[in-house]
C-alpha positions as CSV (number, residue, x, y, z in Angstrom):
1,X,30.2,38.9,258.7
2,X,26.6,38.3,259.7
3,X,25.5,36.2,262.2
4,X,22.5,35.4,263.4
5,X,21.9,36.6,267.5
6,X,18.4,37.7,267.4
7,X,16.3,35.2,265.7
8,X,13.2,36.8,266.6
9,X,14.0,40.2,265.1
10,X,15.1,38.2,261.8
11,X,11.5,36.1,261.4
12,X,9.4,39.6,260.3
13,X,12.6,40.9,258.3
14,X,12.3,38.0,256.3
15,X,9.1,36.8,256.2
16,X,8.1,40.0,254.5
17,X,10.3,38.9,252.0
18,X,8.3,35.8,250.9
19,X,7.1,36.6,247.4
20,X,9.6,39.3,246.7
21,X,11.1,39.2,243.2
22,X,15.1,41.1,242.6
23,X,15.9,41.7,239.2
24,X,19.9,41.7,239.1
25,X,20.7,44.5,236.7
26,X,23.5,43.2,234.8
27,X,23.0,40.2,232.3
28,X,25.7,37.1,232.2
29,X,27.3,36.6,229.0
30,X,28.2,32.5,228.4
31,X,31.6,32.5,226.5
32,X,32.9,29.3,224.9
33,X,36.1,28.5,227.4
34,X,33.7,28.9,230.3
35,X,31.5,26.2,228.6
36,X,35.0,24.4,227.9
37,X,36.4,25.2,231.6
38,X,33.1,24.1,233.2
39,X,32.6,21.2,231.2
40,X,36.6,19.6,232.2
41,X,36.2,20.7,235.8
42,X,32.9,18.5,236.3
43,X,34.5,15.8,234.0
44,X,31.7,15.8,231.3
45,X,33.1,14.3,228.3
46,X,30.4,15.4,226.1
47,X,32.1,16.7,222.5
48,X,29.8,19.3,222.2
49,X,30.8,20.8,225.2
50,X,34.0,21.2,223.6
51,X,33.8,20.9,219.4
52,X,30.8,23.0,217.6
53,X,31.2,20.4,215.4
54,X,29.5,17.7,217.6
55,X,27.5,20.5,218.8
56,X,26.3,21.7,215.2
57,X,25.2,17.6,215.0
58,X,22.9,17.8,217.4
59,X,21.2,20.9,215.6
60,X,23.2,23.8,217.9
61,X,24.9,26.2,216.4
62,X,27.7,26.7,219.1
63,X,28.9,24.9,222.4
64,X,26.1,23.8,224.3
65,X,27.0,24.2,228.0
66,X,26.3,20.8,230.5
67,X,22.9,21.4,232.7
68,X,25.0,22.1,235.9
69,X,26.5,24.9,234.5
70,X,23.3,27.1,235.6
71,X,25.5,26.8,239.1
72,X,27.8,29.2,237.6
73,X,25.2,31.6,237.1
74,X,23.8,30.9,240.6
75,X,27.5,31.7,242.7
76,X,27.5,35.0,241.1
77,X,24.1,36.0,242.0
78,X,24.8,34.7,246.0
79,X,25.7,37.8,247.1
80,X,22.4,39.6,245.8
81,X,20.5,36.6,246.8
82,X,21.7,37.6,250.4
83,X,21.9,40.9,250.3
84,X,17.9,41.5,248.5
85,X,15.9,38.1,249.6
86,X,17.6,36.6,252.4
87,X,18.1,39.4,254.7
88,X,19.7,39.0,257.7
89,X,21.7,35.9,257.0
90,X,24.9,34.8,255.1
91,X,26.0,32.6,252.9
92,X,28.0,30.8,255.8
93,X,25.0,30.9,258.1
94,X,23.1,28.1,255.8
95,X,23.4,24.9,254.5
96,X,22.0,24.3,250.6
97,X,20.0,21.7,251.1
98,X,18.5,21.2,247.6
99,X,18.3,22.1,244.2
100,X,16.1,21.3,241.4
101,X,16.9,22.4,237.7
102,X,14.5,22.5,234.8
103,X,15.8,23.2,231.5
104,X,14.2,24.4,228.8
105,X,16.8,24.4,226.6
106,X,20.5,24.3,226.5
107,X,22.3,27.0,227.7
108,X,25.2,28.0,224.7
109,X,27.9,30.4,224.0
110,X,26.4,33.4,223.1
111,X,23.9,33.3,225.9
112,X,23.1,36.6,227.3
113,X,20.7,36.0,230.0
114,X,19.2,37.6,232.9
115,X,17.7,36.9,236.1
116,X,14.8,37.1,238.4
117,X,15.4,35.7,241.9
118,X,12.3,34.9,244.2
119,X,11.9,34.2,247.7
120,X,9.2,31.6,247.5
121,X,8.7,30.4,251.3
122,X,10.4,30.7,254.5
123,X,9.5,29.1,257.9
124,X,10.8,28.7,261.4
125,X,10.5,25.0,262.4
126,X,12.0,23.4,265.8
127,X,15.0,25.8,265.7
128,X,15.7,25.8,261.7
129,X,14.6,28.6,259.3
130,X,14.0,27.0,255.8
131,X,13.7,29.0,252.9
132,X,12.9,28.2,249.4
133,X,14.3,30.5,246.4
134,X,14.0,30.2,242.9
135,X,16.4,31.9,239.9
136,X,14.0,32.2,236.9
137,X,16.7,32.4,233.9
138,X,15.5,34.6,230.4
139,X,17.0,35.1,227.5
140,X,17.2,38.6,225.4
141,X,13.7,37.6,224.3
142,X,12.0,37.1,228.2
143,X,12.0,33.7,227.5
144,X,12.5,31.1,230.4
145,X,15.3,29.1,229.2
146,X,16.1,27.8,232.5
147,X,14.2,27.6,236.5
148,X,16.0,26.3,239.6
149,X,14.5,26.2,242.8
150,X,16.8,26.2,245.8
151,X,16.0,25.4,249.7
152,X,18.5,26.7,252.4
153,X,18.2,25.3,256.1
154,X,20.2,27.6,259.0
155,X,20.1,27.0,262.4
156,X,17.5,29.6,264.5
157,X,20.0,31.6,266.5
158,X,23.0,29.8,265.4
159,X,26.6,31.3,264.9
160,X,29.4,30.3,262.4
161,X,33.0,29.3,263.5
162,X,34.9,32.8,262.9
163,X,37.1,31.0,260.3
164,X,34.5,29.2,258.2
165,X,32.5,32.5,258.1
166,X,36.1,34.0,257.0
167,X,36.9,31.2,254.4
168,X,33.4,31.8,252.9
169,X,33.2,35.1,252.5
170,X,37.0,35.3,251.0
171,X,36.1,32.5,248.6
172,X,32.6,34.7,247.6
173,X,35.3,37.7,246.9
174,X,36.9,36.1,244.7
């Protein structure tokens, strides 16, 4: 488990970062229980989340997936995240601060789509590293079909409780 001793070393590490694009090599394919899973778990009743025939009357094809179903995407892509842009830190070393979501369309079962993650900005203010990623979502085709833009605050030479840093890095396991 990382955790951060030596902020000073860390600063350059990352910093060098900034503007640094990772392409993950493998593509995620949307299947149409995840859409159906996803879309009960957040209790979004929308039928074309769960019938392609209220889905086909809206001009889809298949399941459309709800807009906060990019997050699934996002949690498997975490570890990379950490482990290409945000070097030096862990997932239980910040606190997600903010996300912003622009969709271009629908994401829908069928989807194969990769991924280009960024790291757009860090800085060191009064003790707190902020960093700004983004996830720039494509289809098959290189078309953007969906950007999010993510800002993560840790703590300057902070550490994590042992078993928060435990329960976070079991739950990213699994």
């Amino acid at each position: 488990m990382t955790v951060i001793d030596h902020a000073a070393e860390l600063t350059p590490a990352i910093a060098e970062k900034v503007g640094c694009h990772y392409f993950p090599p493998q593509e995620y394919e949307i299947g149409r229980e995840q859409i159906r899973e996803f879309a009960r778990s957040v209790h979004d009743e929308h039928p074309a989340h769960r019938f392609e025939a209220a889905a086909a009357e809206l001009g889809y094809d298949t399941l459309i997936a709800p807009v906060t179903f990019v997050s699934v995407i996002g949690t498997r892509l975490l570890p990379e995240l950490f482990e290409h842009l945000l070097i030096g830190y862990a997932v239980s070393d910040v606190l997600h601060t903010d996300q912003q979501i622009l969709l271009r369309r629908p994401l829908q079962v069928g989807d194969r789509l990769s991924s280009d993650l960024c790291l757009e900005s860090f800085r060191r203010s009064s003790g707190t590293d902020v960093m700004v990623t983004s996830n720039t979502v494509t289809d098959p085709a290189g078309i953007d079909v969906i950007i999010t833009r993510t800002t993560f605050v840790a703590r300057t030479g902070g550490h994590t409780e042992p078993a928060i840093a435990a329960a976070l890095h079991n739950l990213m396991r699994s």
